[in-house]
C-alpha positions as CSV (number, residue, x, y, z in Angstrom):
1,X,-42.9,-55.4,78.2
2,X,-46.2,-56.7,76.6
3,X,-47.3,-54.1,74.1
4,X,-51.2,-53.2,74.1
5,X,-52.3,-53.3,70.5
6,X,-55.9,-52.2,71.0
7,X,-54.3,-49.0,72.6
8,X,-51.4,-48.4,70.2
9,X,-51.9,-45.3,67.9
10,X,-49.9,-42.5,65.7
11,X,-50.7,-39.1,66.0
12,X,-49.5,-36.8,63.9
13,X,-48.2,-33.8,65.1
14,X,-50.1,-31.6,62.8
15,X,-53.2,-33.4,64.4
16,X,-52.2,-32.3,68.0
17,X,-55.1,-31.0,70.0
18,X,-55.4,-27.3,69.5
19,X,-54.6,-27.0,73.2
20,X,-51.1,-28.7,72.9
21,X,-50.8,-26.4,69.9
22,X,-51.3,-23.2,71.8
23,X,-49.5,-24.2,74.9
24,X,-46.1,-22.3,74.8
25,X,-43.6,-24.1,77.1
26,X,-41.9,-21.9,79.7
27,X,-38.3,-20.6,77.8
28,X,-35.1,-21.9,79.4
29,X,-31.7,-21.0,79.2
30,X,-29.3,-23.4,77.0
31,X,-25.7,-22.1,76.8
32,X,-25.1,-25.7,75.6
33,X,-27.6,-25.8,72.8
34,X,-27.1,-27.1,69.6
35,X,-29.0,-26.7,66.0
36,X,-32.0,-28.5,65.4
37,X,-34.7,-28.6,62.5
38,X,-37.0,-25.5,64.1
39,X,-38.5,-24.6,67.4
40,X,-39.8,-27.5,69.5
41,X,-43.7,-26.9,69.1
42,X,-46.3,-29.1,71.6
43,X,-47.6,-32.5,70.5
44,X,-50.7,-33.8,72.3
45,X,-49.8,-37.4,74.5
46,X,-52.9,-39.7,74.2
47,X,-54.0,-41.4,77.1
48,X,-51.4,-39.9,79.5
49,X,-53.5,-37.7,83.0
50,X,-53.3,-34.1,82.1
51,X,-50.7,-32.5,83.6
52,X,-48.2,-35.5,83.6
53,X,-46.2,-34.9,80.5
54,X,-45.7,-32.2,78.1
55,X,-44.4,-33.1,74.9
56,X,-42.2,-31.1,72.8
57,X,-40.7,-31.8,68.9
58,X,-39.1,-30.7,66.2
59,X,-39.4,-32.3,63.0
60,X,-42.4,-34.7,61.5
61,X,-43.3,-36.5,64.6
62,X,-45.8,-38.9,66.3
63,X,-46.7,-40.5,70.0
64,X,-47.3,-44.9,70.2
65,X,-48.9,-46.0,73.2
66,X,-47.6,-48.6,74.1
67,X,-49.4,-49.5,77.8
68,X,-51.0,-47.2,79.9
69,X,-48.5,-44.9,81.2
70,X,-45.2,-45.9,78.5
71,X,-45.0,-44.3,75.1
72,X,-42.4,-44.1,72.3
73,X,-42.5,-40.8,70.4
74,X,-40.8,-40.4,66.7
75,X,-39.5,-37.3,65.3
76,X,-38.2,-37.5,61.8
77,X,-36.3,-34.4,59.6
78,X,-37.9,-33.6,56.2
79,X,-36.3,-34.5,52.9
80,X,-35.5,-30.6,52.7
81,X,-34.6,-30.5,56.1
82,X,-32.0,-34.0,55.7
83,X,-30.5,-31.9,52.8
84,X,-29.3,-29.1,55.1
85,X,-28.4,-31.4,57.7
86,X,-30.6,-30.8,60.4
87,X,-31.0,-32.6,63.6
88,X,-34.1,-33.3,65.4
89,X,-34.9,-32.8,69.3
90,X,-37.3,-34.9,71.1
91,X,-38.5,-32.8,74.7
92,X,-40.4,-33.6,77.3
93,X,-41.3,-32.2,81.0
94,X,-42.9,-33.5,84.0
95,X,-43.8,-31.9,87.2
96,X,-40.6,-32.2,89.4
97,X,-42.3,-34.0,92.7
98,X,-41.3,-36.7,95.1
99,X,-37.6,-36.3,93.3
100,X,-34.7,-38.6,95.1
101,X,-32.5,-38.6,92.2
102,X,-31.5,-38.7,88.8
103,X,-29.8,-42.0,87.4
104,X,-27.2,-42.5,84.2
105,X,-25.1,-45.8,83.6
106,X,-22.0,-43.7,83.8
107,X,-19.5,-43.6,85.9
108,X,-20.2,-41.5,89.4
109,X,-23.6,-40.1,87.3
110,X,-26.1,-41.1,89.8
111,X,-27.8,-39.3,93.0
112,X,-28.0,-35.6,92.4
113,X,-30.7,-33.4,90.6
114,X,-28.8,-31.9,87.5
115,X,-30.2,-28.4,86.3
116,X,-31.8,-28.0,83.3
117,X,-28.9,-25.8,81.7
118,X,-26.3,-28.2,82.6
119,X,-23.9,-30.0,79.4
120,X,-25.6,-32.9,77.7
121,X,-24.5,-35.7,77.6
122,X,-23.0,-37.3,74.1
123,X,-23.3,-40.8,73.9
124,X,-21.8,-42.8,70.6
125,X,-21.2,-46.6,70.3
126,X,-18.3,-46.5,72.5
127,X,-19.0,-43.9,74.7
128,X,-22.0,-44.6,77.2
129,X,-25.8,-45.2,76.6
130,X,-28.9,-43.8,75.9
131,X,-30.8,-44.0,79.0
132,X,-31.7,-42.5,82.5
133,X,-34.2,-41.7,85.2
134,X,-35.8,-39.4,88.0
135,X,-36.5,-41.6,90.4
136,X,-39.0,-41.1,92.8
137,X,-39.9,-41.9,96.9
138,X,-39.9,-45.4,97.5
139,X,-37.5,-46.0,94.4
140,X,-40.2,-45.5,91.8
141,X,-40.0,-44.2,88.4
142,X,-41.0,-40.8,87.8
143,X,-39.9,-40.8,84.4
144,X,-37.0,-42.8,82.6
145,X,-36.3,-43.4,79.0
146,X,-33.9,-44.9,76.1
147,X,-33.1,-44.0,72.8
148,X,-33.1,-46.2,70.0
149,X,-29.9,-45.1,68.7
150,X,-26.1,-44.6,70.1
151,X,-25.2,-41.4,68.5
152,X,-27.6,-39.1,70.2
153,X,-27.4,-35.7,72.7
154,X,-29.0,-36.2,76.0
155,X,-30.0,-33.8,78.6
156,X,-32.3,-33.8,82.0
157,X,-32.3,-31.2,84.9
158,X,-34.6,-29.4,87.0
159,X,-36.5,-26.0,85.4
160,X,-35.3,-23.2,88.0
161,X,-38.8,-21.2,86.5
162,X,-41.4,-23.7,86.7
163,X,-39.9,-26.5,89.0
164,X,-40.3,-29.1,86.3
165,X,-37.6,-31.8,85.2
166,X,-37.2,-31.3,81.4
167,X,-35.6,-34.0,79.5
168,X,-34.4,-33.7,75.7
169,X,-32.4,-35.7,73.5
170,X,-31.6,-34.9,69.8
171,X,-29.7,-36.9,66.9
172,X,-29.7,-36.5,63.2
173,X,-32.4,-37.6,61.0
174,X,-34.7,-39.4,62.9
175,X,-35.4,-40.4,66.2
176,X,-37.4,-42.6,68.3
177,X,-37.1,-42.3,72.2
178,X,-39.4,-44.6,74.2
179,X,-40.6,-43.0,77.5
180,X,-41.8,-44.9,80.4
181,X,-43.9,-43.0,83.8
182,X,-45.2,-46.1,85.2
183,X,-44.1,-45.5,89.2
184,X,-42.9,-48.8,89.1
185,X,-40.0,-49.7,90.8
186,X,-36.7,-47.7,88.7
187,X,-34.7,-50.8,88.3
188,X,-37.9,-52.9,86.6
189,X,-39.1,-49.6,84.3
190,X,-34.7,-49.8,83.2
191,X,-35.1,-53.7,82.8
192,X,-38.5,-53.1,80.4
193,X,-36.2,-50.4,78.5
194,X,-33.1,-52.5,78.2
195,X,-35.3,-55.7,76.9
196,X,-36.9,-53.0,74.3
197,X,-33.0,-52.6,73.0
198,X,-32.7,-56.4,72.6
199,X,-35.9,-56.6,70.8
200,X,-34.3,-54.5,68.4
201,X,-31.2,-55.8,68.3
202,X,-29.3,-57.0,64.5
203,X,-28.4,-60.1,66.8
204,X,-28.0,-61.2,70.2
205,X,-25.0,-61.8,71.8
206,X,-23.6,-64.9,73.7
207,X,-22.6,-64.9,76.9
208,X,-20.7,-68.6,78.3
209,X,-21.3,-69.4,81.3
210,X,-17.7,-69.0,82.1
211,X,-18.2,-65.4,82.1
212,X,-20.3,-65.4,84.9
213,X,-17.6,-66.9,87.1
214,X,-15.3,-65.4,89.3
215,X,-11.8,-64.7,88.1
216,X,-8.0,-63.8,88.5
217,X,-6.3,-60.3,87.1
218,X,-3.1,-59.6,87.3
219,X,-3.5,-55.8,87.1
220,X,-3.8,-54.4,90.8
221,X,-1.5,-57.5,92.0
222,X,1.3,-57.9,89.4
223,X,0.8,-54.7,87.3
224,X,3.4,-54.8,84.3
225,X,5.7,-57.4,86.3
226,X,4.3,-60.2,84.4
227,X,6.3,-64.0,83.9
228,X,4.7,-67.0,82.5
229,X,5.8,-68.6,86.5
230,X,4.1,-65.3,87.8
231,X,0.9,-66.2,86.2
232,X,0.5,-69.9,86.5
233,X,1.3,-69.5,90.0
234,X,-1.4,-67.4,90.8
235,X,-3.7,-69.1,88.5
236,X,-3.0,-72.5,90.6
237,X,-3.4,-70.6,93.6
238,X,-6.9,-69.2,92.1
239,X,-8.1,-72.4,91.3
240,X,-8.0,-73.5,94.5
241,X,-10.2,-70.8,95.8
242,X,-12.9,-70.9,92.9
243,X,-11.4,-68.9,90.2
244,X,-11.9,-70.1,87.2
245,X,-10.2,-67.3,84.9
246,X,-7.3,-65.8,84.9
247,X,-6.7,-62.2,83.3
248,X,-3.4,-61.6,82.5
249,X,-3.1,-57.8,82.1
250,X,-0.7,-55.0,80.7
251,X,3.0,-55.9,80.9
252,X,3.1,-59.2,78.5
253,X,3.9,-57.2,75.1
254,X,7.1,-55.5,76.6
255,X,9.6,-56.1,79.1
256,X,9.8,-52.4,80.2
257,X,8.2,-51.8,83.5
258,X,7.9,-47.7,82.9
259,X,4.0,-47.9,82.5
260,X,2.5,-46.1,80.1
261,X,1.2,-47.3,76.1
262,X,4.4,-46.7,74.1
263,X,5.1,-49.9,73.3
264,X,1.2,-50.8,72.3
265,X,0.6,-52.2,68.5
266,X,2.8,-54.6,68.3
267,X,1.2,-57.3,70.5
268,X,3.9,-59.4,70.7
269,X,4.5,-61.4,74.2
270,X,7.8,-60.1,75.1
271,X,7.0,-61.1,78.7
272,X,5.3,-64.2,78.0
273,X,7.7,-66.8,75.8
274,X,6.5,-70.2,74.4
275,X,3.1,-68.5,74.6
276,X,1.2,-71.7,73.7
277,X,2.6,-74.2,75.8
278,X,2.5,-71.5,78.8
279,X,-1.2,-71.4,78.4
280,X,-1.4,-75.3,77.6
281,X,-0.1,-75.5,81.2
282,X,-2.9,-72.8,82.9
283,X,-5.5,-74.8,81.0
284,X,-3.8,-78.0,82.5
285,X,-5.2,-76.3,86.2
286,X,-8.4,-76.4,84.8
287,X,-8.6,-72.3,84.0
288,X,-9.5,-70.5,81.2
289,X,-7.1,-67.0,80.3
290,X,-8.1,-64.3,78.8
291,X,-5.7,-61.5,77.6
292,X,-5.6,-57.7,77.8
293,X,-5.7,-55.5,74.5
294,X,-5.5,-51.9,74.4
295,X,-6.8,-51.6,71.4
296,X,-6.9,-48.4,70.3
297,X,-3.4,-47.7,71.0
298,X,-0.4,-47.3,69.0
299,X,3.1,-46.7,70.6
300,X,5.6,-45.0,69.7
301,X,8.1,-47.3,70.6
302,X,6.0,-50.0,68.6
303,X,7.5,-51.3,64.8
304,X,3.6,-50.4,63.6
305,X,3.9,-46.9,64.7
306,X,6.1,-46.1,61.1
307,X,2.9,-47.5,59.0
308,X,-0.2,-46.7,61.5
309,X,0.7,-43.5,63.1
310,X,-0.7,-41.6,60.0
311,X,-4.0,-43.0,60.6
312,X,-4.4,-41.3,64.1
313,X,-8.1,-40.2,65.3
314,X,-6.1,-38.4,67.8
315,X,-2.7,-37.7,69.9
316,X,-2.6,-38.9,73.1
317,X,1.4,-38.0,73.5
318,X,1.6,-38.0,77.5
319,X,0.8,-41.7,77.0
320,X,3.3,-42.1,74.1
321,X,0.9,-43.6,71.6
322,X,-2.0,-42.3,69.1
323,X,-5.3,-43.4,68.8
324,X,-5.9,-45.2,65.5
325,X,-8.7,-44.6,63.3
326,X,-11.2,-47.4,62.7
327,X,-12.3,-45.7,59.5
328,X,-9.3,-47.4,57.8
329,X,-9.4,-50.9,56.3
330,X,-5.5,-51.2,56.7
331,X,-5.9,-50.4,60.4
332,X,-9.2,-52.3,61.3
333,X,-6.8,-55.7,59.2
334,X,-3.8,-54.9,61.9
335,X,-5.6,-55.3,64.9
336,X,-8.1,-57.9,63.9
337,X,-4.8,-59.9,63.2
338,X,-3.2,-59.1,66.4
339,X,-5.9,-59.9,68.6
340,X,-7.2,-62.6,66.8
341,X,-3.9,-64.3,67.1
342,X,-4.5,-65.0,71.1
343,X,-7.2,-67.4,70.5
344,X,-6.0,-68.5,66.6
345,X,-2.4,-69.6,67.3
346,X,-1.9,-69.4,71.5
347,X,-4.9,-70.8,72.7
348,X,-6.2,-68.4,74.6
349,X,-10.2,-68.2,75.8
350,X,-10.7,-64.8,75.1
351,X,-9.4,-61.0,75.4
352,X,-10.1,-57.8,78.2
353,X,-10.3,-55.3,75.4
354,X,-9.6,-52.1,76.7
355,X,-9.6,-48.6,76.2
356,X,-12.8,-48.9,73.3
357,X,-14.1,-45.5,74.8
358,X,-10.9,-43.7,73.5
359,X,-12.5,-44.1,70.1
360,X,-15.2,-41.9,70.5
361,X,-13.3,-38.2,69.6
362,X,-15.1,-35.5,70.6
363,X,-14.5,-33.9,66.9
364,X,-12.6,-36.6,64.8
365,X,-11.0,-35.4,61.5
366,X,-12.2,-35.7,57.7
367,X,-11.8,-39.3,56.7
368,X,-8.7,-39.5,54.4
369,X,-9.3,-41.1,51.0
370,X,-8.0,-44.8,51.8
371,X,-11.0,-44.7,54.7
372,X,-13.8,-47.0,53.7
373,X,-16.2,-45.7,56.2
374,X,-18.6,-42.6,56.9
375,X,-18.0,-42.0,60.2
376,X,-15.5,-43.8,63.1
377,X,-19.0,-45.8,64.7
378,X,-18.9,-47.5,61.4
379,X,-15.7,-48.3,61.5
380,X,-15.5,-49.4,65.1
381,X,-18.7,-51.8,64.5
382,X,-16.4,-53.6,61.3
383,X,-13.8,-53.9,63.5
384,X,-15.5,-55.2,66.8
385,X,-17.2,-57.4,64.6
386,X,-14.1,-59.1,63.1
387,X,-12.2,-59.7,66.4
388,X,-15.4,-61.6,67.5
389,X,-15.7,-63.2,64.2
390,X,-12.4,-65.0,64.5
391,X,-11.9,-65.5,68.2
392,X,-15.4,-67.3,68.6
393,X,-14.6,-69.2,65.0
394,X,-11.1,-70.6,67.1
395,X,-12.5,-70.7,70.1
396,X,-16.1,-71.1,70.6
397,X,-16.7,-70.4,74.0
398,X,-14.9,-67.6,74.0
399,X,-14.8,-64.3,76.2
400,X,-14.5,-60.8,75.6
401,X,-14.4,-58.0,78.7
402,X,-15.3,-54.5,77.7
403,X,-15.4,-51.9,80.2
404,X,-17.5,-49.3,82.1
405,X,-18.1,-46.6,80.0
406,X,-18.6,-48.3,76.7
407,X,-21.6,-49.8,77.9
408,X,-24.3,-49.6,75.0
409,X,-26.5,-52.0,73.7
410,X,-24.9,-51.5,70.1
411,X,-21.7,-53.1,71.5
412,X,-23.8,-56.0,73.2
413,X,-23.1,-58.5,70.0
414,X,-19.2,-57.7,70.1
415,X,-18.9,-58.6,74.1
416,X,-19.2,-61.3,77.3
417,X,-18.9,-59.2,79.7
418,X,-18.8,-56.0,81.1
419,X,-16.5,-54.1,83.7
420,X,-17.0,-51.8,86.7
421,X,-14.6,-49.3,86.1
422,X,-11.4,-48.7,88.2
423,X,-12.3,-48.0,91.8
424,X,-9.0,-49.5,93.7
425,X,-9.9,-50.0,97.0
426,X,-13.2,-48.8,97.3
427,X,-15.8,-51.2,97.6
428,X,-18.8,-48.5,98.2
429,X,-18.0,-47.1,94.4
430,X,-17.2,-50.5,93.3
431,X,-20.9,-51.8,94.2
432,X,-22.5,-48.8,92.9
433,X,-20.6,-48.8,89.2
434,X,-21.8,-52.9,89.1
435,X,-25.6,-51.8,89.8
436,X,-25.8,-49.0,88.1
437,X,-24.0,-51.3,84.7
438,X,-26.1,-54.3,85.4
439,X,-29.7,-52.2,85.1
440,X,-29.2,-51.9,81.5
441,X,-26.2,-54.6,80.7
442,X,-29.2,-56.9,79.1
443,X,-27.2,-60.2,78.5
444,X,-24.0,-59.1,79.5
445,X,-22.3,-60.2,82.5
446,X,-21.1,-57.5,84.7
447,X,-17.7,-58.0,86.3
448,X,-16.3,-55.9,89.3
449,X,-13.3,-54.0,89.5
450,X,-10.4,-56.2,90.6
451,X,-10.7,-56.0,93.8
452,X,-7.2,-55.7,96.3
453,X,-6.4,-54.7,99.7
454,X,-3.7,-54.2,101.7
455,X,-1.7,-57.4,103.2
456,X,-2.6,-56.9,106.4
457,X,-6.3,-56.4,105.9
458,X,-8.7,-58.6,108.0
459,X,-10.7,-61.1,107.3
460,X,-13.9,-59.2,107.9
461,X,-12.9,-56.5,105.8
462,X,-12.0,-58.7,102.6
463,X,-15.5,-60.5,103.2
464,X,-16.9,-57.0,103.1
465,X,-15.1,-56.3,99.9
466,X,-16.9,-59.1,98.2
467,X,-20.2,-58.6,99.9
468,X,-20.3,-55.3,98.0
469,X,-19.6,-57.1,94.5
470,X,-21.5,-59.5,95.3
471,X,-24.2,-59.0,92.8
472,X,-21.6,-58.9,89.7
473,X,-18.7,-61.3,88.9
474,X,-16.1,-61.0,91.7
475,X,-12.5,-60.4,89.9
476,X,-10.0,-60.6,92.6
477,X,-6.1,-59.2,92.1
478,X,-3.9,-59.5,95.3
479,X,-0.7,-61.9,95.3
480,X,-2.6,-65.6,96.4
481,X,0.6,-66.3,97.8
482,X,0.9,-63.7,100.4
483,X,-2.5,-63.9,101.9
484,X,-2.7,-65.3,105.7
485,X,-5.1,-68.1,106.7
486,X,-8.1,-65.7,107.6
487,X,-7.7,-63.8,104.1
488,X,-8.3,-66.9,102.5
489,X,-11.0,-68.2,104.1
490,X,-12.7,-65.5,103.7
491,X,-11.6,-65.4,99.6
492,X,-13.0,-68.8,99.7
493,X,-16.7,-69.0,101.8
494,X,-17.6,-65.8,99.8
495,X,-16.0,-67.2,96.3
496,X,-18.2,-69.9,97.3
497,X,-21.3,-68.1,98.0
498,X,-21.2,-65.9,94.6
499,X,-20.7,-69.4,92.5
500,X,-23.2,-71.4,94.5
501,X,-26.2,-68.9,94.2
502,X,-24.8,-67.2,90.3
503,X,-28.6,-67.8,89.1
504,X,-30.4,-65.5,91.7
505,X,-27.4,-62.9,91.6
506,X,-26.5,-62.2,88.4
507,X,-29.6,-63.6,86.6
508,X,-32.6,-62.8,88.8
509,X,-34.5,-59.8,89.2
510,X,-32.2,-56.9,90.7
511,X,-34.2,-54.5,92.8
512,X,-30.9,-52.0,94.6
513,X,-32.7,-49.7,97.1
514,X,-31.9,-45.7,97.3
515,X,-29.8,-44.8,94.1
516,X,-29.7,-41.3,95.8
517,X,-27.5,-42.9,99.2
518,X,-25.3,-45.7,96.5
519,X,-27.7,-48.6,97.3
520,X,-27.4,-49.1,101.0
521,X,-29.8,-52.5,100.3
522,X,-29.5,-54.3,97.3
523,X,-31.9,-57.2,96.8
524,X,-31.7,-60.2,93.9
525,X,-34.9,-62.3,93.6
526,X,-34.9,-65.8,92.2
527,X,-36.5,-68.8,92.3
528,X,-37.9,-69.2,95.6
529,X,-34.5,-67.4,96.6
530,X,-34.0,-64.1,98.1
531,X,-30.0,-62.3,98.3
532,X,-29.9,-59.1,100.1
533,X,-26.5,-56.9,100.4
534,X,-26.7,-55.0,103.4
535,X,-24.5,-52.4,103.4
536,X,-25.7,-50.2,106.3
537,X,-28.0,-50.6,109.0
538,X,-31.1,-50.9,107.7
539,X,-34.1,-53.4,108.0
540,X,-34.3,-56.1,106.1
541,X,-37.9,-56.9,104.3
542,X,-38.3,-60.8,104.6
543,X,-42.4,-60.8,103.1
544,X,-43.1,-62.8,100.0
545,X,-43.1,-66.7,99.3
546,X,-39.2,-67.3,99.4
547,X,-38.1,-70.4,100.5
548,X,-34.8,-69.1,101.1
549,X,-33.9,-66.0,102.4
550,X,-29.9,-64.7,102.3
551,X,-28.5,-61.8,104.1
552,X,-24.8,-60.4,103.6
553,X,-24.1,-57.9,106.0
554,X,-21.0,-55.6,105.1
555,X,-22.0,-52.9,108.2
556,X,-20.4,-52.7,111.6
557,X,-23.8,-53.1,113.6
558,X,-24.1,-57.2,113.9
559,X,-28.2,-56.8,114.4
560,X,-30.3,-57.5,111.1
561,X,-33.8,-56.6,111.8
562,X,-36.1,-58.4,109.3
563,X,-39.3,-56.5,109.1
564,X,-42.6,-57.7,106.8
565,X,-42.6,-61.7,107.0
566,X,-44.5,-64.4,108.5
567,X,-44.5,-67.4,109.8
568,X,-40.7,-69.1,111.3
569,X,-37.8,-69.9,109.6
570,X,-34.6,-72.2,110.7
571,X,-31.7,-69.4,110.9
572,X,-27.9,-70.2,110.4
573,X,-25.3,-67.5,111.3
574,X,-21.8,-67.8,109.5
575,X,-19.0,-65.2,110.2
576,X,-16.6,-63.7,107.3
577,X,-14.8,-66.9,107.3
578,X,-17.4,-69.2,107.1
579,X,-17.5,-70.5,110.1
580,X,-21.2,-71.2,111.8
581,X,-21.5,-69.4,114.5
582,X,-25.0,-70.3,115.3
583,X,-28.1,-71.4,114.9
584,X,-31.9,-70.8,115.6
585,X,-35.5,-70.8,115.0
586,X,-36.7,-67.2,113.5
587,X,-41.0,-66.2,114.5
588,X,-40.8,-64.0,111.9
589,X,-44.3,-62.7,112.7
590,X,-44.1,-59.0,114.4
591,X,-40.1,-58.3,113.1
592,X,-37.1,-60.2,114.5
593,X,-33.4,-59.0,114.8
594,X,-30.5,-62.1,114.3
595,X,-27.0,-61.5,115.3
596,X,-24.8,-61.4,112.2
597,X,-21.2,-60.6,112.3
598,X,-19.3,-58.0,110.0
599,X,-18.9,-60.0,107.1
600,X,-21.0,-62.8,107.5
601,X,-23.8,-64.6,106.4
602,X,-27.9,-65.3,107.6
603,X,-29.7,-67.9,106.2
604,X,-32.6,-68.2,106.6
605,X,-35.0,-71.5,105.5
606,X,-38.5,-71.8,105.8
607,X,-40.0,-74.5,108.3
């Protein structure tokens, strides 16, 4: 976002216009509310049309234009305010019209309309982000914003009274929330706010370009059952359909089978002897392995749990472990070490680092007097920061997978990649968690769920699988061995597709349709190259100067109407496998409708 600098200006709030001063907002009912500084008074918004957003603060606050219809607004606690440790609450309404639905990162947090008296949402370095949107008719923004800080309160809902969407979020201190009512398209407004993040960013964060390739887990197919012959067989298997990465999951650190987190903190590879020359012979296939960390964990059943127990940020005893406390040097120097030791001494190219939401405690305890940090975001940032430290220093290429809900841009420097969180078996939720984490992953990669099925699955229905991750990294975990001739092909035509074309779907402009129906049409623009998921029966806009126009249909009806182009186009038709099943010349002029198979492909090249 290009700021305007002729139109950029502070106002004071003691210089609000004396009608913002006497406006008094309409009174609503907050059973969740907590302390702030004083009573939210008006502050005027230069520039915006009356009428399209009424601003309310607490605190010393002021407005920054920034273009025409986005603003960032400031509130800051006095010094005599800090002392009694006050927060402050940045509010703001706007007239609740054209409304389809209201959008969150979070898991299953998209669609409905909230009310205004509904629980807020608490967001902290490991828990979440900072950013939403009403999103109007047409997918526009109506309003959507971003905080420039992880530990904040958030809330949005519609004003039973007035019929107005109120937003507010609050956070100690001070507080800067930029706010964005351009009407542009939702996903483009979330882009802008995601880029403001980066702007502000302490330092960017690499992503290889190995993370954007498909890969192997062992989780769904293998689960704790893990053997060094287990895992390079699959990874062999892998290879040959395009995976690149295997992700060897829960089960290596113990050789009980009971589930669980018991015998977490340790991190030694029980399952998984000769570690080295093991993953000496996966990198001999030409894949890179990654290994899962539950980092927050410590067993019961572990040797640390006699020295590391006492440092618990809380008791999760139906899983047999405690969560540890980042706050403490002794703990943060334990599982740097452990994890560190995957790349340092076995090789490995990278961890899936789980579990990093557990850290965020809704109430964690006093720090004891051996903690070395203010509060567990602290800590957690040391700690994230020391595992990346030495895993890039041993291997520099190096991956790291964190996971759907930990998804804020303060954890961006400490990651690869990011995960849709588990959805076994359900591709609908499985595309939605990947769009709804890729709107604001900035330079992550955003990796599926694994995805599985049953062994007798068909063909179509494991292209449809992929067609509905198809705009994140495919991870794939069924046994390789056991799949019949149709299952592979169609593993490998659409493994194919998502590494052939990784530059327009994962790095081009993502424009999902309907966040209110879990984006029936997603749409990926590139250079000269258009991708469109098609997920249900809709048409299909094929306008603009592409020179290439992809279609993946996932729905049962074969006929793709393509609505909004010009001119003709040569068409090829491949089913779930792969296979070509025809060929044509499209007049696009006036709308045309191409046969496309459940599961397969249209291309479509201009003449």
């Amino acid at each position: 976002m290009t700021e305007n600098a002729e139109g950029t200006e502070a106002v004071e709030a003691a210089e609000a216009t004396e009608a913002a001063e006497t406006t008094e907002a309409a009174e609503i009912w907050e059973p969740h509310a907590t302390a702030t500084t004083g009573r939210p008074r008006p502050l005027a918004v230069p520039g915006l049309p009356a009428g399209r957003l009424e601003l309310l603060v607490t605190g010393t606050a002021s407005v920054r234009t920034i273009t025409e219809e986005v603003i960032e607004v400031t509130a800051e606690v006095t010094a005599e305010e800090r002392e009694s440790g006050g927060e402050v609450r940045i509010e703001w309404r706007t007239p609740c019209t054209g409304a389809t639905s209201f959008w969150t990162p979070e898991p299953r947090g998209t669609g409905w309309l909230p009310a205004a008296w509904s629980a807020p949402r608490r967001t902290t370095l490991s828990r979440g982000a900072p950013v939403a949107a009403l999103v109007g008719v047409g997918d526009t923004t109506l309003c959507a914003f971003a905080a420039d800080r992880e530990d904040a309160r958030a809330s949005a809902g519609v004003v039973e009274e007035t019929g107005e969407f109120r937003f507010w979020v609050q956070a100690a201190d001070r507080l800067t929330v930029r706010i964005d009512t351009s009407g542009r398209h939702f996903a483009h407004s979330l882009a802008d706010l995601a880029d403001w993040w980066a702007a502000g960013a302490d330092r960017p964060a690499h992503v290889p370009d190995a993370a954007r390739r498909p890969a192997y887990s062992t989780w769904y197919a293998l689960h704790q059952n893990i053997t060094p012959e287990a895992v390079e067989r699959q990874a062999a298997l892998g290879k040959d359909l395009g995976l690149d990465t295997i992700i060897v999951d829960d089960g290596w650190m113990t050789t009980d089978r009971t589930r669980g987190y018991a015998h977490c903190g340790d991190w030694e590879p029980h399952s998984l002897p000769d570690t080295a020359a093991h993953v000496a012979r996966v990198h001999d296939l030409g894949v890179r392995y990654l290994l899962w960390y539950a980092l927050p964990f410590i067993g019961k059943d572990s040797a640390a749990w006699d020295t590391l127990s006492q440092y618990a940020l809380a008791d999760v005893g139906h899983l047999g472990a405690v969560v540890v406390d980042p706050r403490y040097p002794q703990v943060r120097a334990h599982l740097a070490d452990r994890l560190a030791r995957a790349a340092e001494e076995w090789g490995m190219d990278g961890l899936k680092v789980d579990f990093v939401d557990w850290f965020g405690v809704q109430d964690p305890p006093a720090p004891g007097p051996e903690a070395d940090c203010a509060t567990v975001d602290d800590g957690l940032r040391l700690l994230l920061g020391e595992i990346r430290r030495r895993v890039d220093a041993a291997r520099p290429e190096a991956m790291i997978e964190h996971r759907q809900p930990y998804v804020s841009p303060g954890l961006w420097p400490y990651a690869t990649m990011v995960r849709a969180t588990d959805c076994p078996l359900s591709p609908h939720e499985n595309r939605q968690r990947i769009v709804d984490t890729r709107l604001v992953a900035g330079p992550l990669a955003v990796h599926s769920d694994m995805l599985m099925w049953h062994p007798t699955e068909t063909a179509e229905q494991v292209a449809c699988h992929l067609i509905n991750v198809l705009f994140g990294v495919p991870q794939i975990s069924v046994d390789l061995a056991a799949q019949n001739a149709g299952q592979r092909e169609a593993l490998a035509f659409w493994l194919g597709v998502a590494r052939s074309h990784v530059d327009t779907l994962q790095l081009g402009a993502l424009r999902p349709a309907r966040p209110d129906l879990g984006y029936p049409l997603v749409t990926a623009v590139g250079d000269g190259e258009v991708i469109v998921g098609r997920y249900t029966a809709l048409p299909v806009g094929a306008g603009g100067t592409w020179r290439n126009l992809l279609v993946a249909n996932a729905d049962a009806d074969p006929d793709v109407r393509l609505v909004g182009g010009r001119g003709t186009a040569e068409a090829t038709v491949q089913d779930a496998r792969g296979r070509t099943v025809g060929t044509s010349t499209v007049d696009l002029d006036g709308g045309a409708t191409v046969h496309v198979p459940r599961g397969g492909l249209l291309t479509l090249r201009r003449v």
